[in-house]
mmCIF file as gemmi writes it, N, C-alpha and C atoms, coordinates in Angstrom:
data_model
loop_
_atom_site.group_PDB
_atom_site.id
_atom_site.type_symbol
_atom_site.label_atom_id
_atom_site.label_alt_id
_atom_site.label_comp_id
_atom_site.label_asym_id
_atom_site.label_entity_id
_atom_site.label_seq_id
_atom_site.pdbx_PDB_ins_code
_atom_site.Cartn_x
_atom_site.Cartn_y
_atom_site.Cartn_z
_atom_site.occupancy
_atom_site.B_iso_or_equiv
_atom_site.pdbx_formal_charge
_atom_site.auth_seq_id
_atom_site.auth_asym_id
_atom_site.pdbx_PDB_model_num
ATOM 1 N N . UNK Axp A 1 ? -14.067 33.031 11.163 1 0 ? 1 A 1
ATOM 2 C CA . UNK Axp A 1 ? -13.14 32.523 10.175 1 0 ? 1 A 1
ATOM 3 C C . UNK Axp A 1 ? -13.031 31.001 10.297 1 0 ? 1 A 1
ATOM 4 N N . UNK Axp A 2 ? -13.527 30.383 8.876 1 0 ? 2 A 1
ATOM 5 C CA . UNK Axp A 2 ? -12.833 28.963 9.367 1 0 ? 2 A 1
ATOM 6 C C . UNK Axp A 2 ? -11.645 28.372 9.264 1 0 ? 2 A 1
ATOM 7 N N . UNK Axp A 3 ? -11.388 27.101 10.104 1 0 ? 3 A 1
ATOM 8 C CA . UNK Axp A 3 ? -9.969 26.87 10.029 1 0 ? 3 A 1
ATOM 9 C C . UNK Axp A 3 ? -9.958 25.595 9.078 1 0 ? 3 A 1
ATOM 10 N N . UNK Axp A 4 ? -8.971 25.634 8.444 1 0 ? 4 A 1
ATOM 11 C CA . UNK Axp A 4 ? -8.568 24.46 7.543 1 0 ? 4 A 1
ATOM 12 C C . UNK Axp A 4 ? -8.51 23.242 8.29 1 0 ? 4 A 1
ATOM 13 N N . UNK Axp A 5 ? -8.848 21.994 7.5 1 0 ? 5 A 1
ATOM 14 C CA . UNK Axp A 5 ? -9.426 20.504 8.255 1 0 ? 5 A 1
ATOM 15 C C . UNK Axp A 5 ? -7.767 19.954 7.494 1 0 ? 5 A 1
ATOM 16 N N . UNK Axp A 6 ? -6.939 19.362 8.929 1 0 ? 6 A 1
ATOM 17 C CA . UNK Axp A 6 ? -6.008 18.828 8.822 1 0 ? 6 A 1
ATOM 18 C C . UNK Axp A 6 ? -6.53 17.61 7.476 1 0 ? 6 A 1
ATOM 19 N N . UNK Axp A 7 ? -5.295 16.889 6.66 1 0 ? 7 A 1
ATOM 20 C CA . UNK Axp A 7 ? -5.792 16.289 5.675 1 0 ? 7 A 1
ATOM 21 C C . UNK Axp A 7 ? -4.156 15.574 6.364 1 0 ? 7 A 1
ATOM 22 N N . UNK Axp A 8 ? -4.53 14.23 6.683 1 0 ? 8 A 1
ATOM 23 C CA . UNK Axp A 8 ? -3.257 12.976 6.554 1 0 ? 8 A 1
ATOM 24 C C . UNK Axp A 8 ? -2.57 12.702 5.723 1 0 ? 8 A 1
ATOM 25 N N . UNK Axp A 9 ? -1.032 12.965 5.603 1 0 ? 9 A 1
ATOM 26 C CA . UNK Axp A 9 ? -0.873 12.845 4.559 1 0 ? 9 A 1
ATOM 27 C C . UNK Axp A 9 ? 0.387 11.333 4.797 1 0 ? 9 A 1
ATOM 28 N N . UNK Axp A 10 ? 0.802 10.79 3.68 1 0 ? 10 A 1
ATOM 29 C CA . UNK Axp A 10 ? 1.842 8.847 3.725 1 0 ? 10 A 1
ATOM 30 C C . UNK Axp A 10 ? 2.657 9.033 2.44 1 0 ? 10 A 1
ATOM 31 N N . UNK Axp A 11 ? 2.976 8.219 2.465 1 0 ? 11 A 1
ATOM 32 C CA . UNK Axp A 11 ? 4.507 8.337 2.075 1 0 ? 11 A 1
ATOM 33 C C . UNK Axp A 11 ? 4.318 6.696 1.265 1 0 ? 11 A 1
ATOM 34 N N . UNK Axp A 12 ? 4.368 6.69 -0.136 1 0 ? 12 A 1
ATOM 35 C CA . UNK Axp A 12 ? 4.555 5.897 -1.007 1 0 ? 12 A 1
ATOM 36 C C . UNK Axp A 12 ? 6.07 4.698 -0.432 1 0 ? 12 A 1
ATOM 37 N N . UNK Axp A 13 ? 5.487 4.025 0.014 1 0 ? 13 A 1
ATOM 38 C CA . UNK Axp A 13 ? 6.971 2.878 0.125 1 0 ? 13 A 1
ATOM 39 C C . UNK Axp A 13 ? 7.717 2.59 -0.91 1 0 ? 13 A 1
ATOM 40 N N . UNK Axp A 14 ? 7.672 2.957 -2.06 1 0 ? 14 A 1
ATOM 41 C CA . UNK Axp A 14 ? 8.421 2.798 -3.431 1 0 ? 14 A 1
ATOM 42 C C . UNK Axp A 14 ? 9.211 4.167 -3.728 1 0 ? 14 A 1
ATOM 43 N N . UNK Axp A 15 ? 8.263 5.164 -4.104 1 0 ? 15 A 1
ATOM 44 C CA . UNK Axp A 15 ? 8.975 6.289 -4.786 1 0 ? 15 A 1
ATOM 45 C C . UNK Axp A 15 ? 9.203 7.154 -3.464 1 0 ? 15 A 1
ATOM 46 N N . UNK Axp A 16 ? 8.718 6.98 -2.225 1 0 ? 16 A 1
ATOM 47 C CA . UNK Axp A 16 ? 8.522 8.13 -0.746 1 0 ? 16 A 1
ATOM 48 C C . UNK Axp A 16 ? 7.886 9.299 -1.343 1 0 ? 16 A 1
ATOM 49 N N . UNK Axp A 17 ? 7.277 9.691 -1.839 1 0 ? 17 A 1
ATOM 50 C CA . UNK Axp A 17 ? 6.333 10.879 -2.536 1 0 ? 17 A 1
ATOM 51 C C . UNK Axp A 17 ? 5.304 11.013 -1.827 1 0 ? 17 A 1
ATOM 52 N N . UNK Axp A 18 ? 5.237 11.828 -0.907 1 0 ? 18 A 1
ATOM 53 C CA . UNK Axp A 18 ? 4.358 12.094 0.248 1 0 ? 18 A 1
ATOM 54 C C . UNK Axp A 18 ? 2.872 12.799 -0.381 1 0 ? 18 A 1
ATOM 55 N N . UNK Axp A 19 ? 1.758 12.306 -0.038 1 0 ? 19 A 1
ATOM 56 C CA . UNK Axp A 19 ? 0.467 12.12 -0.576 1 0 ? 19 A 1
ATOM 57 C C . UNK Axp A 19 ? -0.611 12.653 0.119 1 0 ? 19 A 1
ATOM 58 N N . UNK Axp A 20 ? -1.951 12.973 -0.032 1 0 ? 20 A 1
ATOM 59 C CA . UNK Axp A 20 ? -2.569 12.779 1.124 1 0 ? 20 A 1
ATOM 60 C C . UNK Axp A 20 ? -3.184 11.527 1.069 1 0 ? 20 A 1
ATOM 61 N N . UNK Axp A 21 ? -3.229 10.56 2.241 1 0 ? 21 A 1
ATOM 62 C CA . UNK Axp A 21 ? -3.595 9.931 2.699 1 0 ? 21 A 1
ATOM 63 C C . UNK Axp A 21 ? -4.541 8.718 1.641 1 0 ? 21 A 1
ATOM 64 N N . UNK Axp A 22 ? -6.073 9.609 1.214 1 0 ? 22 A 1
ATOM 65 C CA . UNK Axp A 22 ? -6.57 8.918 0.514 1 0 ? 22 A 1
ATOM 66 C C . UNK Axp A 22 ? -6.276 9.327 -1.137 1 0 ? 22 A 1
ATOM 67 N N . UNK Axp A 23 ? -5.071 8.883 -1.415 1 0 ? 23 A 1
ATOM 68 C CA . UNK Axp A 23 ? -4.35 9.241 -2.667 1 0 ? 23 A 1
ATOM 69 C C . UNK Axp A 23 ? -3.827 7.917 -2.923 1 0 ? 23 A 1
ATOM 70 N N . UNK Axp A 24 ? -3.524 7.155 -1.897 1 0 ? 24 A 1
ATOM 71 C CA . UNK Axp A 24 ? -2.519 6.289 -1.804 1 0 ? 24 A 1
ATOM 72 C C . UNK Axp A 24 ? -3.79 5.07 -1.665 1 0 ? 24 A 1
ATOM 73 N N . UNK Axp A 25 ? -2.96 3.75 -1.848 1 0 ? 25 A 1
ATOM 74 C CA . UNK Axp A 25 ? -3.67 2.1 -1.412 1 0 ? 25 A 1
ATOM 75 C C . UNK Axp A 25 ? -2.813 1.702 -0.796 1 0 ? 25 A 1
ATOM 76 N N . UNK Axp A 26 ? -3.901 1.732 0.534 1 0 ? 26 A 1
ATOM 77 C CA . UNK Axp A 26 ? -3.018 0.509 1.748 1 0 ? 26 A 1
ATOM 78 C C . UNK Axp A 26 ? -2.658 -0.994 1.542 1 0 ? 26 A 1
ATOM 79 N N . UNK Axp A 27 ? -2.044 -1.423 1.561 1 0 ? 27 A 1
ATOM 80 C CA . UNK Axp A 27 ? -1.651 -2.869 1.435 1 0 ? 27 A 1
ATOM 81 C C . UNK Axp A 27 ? -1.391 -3.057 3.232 1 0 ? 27 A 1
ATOM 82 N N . UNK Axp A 28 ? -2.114 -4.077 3.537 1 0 ? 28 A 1
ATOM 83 C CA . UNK Axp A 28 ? -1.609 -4.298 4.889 1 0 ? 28 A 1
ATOM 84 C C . UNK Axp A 28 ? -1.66 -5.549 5.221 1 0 ? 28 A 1
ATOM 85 N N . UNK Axp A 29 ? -1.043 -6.086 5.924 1 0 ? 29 A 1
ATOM 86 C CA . UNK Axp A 29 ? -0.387 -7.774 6.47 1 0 ? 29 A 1
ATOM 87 C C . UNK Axp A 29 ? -1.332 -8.312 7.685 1 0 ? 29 A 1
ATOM 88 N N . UNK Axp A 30 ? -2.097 -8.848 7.397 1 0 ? 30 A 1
ATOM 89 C CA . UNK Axp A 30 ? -2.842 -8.905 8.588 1 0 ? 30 A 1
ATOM 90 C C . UNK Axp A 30 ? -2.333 -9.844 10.305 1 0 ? 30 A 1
ATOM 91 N N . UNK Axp A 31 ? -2.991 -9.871 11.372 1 0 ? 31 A 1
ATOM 92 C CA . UNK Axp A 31 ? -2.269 -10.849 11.938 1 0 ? 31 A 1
ATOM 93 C C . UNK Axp A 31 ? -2.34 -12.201 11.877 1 0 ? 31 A 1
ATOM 94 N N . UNK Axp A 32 ? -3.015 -12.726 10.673 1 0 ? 32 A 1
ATOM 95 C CA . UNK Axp A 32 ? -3.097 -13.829 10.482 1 0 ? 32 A 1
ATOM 96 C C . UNK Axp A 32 ? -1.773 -14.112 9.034 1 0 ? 32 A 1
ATOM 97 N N . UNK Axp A 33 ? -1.066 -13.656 8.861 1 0 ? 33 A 1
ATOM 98 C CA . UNK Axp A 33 ? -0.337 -13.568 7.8 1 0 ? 33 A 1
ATOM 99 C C . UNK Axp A 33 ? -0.862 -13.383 6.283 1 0 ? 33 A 1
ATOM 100 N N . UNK Axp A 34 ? -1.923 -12.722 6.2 1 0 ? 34 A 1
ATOM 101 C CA . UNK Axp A 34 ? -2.062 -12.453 4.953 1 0 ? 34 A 1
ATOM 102 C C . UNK Axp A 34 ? -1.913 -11.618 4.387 1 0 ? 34 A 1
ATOM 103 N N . UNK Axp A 35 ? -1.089 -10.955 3.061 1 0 ? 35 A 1
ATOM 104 C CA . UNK Axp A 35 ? -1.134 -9.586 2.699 1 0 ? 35 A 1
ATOM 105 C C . UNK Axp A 35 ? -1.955 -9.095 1.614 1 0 ? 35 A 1
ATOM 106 N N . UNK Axp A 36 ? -2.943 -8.629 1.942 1 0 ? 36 A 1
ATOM 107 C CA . UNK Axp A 36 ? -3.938 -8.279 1.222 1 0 ? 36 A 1
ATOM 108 C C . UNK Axp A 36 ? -3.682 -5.971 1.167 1 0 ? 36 A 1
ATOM 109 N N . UNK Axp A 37 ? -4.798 -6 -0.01 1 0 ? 37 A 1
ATOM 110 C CA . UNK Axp A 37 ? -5.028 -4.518 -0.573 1 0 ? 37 A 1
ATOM 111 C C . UNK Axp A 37 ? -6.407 -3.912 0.405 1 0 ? 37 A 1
ATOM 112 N N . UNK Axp A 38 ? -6.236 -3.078 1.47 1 0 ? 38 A 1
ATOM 113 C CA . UNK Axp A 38 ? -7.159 -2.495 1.738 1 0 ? 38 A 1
ATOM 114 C C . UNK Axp A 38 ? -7.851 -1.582 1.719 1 0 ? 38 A 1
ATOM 115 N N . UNK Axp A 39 ? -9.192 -1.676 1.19 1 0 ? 39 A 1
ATOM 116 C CA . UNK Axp A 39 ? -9.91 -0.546 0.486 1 0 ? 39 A 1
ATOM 117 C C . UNK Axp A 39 ? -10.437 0.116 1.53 1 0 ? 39 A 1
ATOM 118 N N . UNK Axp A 40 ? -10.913 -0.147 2.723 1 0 ? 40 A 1
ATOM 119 C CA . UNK Axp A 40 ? -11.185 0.581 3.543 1 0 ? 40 A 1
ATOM 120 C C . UNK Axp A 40 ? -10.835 1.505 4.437 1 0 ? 40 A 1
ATOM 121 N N . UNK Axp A 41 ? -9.18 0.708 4.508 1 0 ? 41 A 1
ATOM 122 C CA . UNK Axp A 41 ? -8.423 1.299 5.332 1 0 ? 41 A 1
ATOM 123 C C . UNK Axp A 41 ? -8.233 1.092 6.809 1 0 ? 41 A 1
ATOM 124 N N . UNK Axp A 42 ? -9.151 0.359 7.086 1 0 ? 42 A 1
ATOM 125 C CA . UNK Axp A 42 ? -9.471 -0.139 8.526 1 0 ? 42 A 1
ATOM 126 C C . UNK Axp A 42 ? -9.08 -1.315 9.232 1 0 ? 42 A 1
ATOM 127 N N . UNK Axp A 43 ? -8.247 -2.041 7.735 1 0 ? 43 A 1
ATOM 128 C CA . UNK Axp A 43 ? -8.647 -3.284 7.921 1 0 ? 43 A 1
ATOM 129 C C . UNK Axp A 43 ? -6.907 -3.574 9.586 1 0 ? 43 A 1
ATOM 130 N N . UNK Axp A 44 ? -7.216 -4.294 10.498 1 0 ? 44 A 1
ATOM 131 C CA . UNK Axp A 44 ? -6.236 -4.614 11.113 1 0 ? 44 A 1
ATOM 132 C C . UNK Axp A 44 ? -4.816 -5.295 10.757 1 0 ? 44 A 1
ATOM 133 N N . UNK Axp A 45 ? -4.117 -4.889 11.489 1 0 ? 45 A 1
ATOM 134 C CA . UNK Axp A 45 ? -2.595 -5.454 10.659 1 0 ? 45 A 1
ATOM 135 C C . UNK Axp A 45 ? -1.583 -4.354 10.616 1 0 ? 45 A 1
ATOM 136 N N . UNK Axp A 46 ? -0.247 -4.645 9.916 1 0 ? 46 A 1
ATOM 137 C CA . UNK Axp A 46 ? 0.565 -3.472 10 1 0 ? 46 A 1
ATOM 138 C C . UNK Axp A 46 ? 0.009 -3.134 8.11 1 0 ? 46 A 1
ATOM 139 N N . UNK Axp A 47 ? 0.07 -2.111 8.346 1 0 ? 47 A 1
ATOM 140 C CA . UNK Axp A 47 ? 0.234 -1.613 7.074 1 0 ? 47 A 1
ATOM 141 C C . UNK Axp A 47 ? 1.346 -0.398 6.479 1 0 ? 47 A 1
ATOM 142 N N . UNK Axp A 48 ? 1.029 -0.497 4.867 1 0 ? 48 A 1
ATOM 143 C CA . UNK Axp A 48 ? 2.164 0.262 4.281 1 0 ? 48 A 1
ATOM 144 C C . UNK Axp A 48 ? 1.357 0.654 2.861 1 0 ? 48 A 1
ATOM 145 N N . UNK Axp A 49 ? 1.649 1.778 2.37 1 0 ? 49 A 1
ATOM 146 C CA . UNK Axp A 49 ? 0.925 2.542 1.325 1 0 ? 49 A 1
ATOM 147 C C . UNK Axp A 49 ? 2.215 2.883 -0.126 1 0 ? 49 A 1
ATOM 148 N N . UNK Axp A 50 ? 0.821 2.704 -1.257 1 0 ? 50 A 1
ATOM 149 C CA . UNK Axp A 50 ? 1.101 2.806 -2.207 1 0 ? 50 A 1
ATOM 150 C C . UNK Axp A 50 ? 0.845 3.135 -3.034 1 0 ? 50 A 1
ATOM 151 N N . UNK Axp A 51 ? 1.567 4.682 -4.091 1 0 ? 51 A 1
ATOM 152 C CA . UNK Axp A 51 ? 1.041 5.253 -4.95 1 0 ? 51 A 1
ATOM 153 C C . UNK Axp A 51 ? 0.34 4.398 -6.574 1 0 ? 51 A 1
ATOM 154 N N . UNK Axp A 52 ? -0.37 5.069 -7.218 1 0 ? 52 A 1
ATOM 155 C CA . UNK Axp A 52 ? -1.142 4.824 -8.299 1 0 ? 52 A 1
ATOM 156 C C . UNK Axp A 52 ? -0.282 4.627 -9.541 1 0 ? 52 A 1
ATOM 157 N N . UNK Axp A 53 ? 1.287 4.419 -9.406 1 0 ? 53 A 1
ATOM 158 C CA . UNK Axp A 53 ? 2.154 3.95 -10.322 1 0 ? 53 A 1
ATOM 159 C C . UNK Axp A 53 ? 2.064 2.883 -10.462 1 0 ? 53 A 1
ATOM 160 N N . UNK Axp A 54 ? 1.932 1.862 -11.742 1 0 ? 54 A 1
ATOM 161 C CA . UNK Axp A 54 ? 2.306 0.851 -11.818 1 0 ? 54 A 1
ATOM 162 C C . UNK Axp A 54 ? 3.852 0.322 -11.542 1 0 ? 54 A 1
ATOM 163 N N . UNK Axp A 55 ? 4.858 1.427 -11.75 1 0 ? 55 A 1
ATOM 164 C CA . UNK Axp A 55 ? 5.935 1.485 -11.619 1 0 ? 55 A 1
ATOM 165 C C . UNK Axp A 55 ? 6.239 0.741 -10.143 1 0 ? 55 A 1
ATOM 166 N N . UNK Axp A 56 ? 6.326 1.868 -9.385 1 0 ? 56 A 1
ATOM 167 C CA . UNK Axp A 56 ? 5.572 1.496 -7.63 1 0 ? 56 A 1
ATOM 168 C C . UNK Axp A 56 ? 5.079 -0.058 -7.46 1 0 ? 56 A 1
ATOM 169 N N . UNK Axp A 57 ? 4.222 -0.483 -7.917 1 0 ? 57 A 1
ATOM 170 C CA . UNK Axp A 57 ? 3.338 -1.553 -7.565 1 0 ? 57 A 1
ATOM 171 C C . UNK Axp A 57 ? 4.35 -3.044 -8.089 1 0 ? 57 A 1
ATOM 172 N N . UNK Axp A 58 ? 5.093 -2.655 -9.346 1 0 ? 58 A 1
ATOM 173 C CA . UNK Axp A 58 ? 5.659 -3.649 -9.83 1 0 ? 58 A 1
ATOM 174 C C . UNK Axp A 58 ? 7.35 -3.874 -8.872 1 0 ? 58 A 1
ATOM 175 N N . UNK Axp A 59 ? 7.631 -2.096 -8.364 1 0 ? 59 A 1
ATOM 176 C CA . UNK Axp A 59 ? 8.984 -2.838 -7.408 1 0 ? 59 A 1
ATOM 177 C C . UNK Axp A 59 ? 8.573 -3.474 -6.068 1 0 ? 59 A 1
ATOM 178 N N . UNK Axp A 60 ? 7.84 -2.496 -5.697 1 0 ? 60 A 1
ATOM 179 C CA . UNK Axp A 60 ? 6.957 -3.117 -4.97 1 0 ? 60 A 1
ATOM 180 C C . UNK Axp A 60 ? 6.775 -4.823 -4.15 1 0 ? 60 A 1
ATOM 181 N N . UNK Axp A 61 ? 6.451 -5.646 -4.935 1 0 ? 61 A 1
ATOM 182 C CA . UNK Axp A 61 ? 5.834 -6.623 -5.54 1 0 ? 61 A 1
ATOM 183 C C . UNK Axp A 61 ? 7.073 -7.954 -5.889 1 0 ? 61 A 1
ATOM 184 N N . UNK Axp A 62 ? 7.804 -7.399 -6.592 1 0 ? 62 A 1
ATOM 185 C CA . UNK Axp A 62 ? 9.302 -8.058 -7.115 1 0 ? 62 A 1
ATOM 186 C C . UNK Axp A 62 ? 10.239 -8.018 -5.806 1 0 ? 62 A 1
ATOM 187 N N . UNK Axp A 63 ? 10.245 -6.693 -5.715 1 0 ? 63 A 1
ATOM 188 C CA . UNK Axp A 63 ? 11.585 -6.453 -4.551 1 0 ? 63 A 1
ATOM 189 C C . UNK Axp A 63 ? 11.328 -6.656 -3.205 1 0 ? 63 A 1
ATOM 190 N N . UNK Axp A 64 ? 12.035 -6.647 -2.383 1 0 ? 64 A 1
ATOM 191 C CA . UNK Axp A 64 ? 11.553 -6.886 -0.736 1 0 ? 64 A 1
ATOM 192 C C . UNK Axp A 64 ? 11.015 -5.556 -0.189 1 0 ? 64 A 1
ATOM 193 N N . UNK Axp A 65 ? 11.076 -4.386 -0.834 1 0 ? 65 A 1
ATOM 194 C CA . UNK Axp A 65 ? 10.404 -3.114 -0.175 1 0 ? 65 A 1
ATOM 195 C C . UNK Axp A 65 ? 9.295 -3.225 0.494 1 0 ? 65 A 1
ATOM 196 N N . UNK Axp A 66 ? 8.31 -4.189 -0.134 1 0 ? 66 A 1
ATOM 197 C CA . UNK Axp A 66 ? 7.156 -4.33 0.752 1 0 ? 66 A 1
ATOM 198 C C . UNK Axp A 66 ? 7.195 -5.191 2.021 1 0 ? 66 A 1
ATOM 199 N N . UNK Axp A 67 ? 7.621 -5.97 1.815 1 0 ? 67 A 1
ATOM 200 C CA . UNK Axp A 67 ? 7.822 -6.969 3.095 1 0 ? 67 A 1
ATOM 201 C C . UNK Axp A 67 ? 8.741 -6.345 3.924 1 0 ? 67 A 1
ATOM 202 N N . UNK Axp A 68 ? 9.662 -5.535 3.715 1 0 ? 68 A 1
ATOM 203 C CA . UNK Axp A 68 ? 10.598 -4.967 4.614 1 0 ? 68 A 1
ATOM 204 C C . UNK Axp A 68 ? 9.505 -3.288 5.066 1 0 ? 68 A 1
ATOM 205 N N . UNK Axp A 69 ? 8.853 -3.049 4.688 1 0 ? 69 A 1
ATOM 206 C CA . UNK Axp A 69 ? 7.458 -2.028 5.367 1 0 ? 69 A 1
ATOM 207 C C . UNK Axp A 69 ? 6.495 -2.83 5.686 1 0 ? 69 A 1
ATOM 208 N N . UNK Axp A 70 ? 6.218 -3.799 5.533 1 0 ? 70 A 1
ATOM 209 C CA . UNK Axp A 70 ? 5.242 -4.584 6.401 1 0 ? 70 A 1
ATOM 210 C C . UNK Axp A 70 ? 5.761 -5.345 7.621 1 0 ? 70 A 1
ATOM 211 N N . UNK Axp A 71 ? 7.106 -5.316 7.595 1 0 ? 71 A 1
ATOM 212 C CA . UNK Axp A 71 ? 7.942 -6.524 8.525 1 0 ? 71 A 1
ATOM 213 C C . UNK Axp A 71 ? 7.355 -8.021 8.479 1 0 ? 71 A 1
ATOM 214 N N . UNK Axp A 72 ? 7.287 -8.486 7.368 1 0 ? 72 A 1
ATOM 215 C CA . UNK Axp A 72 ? 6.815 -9.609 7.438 1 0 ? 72 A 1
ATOM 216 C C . UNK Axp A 72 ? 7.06 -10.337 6.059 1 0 ? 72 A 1
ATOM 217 N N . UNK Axp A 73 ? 6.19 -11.537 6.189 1 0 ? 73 A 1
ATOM 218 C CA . UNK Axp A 73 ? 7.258 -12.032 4.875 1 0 ? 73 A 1
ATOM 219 C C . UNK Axp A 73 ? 5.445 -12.014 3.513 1 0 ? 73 A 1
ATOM 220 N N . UNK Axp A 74 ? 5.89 -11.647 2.766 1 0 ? 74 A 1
ATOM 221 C CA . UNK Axp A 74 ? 4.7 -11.453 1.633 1 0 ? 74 A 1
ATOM 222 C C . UNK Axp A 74 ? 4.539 -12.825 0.719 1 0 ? 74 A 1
ATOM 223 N N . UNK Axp A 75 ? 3.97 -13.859 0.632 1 0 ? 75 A 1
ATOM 224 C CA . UNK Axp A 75 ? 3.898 -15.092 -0.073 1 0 ? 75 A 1
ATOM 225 C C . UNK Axp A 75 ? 3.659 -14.691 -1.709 1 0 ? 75 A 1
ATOM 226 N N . UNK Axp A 76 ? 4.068 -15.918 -2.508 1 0 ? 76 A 1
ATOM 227 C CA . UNK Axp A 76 ? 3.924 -15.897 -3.876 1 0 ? 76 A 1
ATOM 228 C C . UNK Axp A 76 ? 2.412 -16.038 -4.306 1 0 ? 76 A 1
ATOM 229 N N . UNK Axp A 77 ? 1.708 -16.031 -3.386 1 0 ? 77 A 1
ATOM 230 C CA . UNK Axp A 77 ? 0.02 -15.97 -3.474 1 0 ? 77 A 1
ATOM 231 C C . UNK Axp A 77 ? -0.503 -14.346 -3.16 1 0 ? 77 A 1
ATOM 232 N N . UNK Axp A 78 ? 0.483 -13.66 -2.274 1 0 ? 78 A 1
ATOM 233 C CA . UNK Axp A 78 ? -0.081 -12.695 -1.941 1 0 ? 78 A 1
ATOM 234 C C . UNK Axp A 78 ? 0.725 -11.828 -3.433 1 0 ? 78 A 1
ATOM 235 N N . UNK Axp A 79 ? 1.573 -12.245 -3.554 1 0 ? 79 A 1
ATOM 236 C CA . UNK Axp A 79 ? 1.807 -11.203 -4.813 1 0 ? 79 A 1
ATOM 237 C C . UNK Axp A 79 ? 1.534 -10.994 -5.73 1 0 ? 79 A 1
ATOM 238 N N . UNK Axp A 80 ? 0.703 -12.341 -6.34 1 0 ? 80 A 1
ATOM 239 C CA . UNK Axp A 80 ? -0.443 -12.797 -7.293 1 0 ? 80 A 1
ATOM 240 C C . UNK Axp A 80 ? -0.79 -11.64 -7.253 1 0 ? 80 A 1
ATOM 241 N N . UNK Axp A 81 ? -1.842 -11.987 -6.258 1 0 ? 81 A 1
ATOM 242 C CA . UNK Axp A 81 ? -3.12 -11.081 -5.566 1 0 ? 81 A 1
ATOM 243 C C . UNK Axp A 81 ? -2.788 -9.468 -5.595 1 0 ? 81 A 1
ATOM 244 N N . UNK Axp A 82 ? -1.93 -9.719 -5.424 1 0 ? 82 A 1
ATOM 245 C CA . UNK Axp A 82 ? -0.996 -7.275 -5.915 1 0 ? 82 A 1
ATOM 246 C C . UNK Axp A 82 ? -0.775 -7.324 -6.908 1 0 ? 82 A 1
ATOM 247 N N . UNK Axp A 83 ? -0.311 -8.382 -7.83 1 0 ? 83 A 1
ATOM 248 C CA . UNK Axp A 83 ? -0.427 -7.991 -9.091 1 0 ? 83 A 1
ATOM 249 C C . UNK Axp A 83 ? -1.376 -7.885 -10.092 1 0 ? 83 A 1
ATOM 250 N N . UNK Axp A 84 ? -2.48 -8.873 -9.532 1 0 ? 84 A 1
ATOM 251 C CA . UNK Axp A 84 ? -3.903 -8.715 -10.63 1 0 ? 84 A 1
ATOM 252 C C . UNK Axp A 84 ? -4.662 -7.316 -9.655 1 0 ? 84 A 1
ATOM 253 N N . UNK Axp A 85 ? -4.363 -6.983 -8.671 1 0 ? 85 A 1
ATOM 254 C CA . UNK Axp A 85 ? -5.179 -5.546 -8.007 1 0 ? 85 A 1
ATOM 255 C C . UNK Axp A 85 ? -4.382 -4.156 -9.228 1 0 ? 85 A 1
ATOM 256 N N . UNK Axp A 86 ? -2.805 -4.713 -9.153 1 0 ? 86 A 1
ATOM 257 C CA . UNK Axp A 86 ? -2.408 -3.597 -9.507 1 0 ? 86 A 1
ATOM 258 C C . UNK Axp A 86 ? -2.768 -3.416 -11.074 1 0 ? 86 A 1
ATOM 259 N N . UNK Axp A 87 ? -2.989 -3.918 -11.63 1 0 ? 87 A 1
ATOM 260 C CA . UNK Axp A 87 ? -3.604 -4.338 -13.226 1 0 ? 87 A 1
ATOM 261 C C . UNK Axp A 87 ? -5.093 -3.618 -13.348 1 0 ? 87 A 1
ATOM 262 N N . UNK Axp A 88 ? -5.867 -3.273 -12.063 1 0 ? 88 A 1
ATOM 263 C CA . UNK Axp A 88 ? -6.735 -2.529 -12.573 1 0 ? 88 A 1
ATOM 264 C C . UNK Axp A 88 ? -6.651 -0.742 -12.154 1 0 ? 88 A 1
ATOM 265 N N . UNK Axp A 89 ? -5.279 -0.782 -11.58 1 0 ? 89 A 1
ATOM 266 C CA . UNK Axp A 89 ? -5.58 0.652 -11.341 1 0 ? 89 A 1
ATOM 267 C C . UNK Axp A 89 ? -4.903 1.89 -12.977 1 0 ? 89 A 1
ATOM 268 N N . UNK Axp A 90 ? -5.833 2.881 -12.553 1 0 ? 90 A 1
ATOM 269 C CA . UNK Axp A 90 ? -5.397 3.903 -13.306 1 0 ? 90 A 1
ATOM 270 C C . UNK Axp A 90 ? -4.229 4.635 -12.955 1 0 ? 90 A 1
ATOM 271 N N . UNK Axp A 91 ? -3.547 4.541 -13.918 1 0 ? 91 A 1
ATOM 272 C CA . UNK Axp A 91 ? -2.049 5.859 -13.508 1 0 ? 91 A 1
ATOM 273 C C . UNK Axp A 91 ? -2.532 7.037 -13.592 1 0 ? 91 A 1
C-alpha cells in the first residue's frame, strides 16, 4: 500500500488561508535588506507568503502586514517591485 507524500502547506499573510505550499509566492527580505519575490523558494532571508489575490498583494504592499511578517522594514523601491510582480499574476 502506498502512503500519501506529506504536501507543505503556509498561510497567506493577508487573508491566513492556509495553502499548499507551492500555491502561494514567497516574498522574502534578504540579509542584505532587500525585499524581493522568490520564485525559487530558496532564496535566503526571512520570508513570508502570498496568495494569488490581487486583493492580498495590494494590502499587502500598502499596509505594514508585510514588513511586520518579514520583521523588517520594506522600502518604497521594494514595493514598486511587488507591485509591478503583482500586476502579472493571474487570480
Amino acid at each position: 500500500m502506498m502512503r500519501e507524500r506529506h504536501v507543505p502547506e503556509r498561510s497567506c499573510v493577508v487573508c491566513n488561508k492556509k495553502m499548499p505550499k507551492r500555491d502561494l509566492v514567497r516574498v522574502v527580505l534578504t540579509p542584505a535588506g532587500v525585499c524581493t519575490v522568490d520564485e525559487t523558494g530558496k532564496l535566503a532571508g526571512r520570508g513570508a507568503y502570498l496568495c494569488h489575490q490581487l486583493a492580498c498583494w495590494g494590502r499587502a504592499v500598502k499596509g505594514g502586514r508585510l514588513a511586520h511578517a518579514l520583521r523588517g522594514e520594506v522600502t518604497a523601491d521594494d514595493k514598486a517591485r511587488l507591485t509591478e510582480f503583482s500586476a502579472t499574476l493571474i487570480a
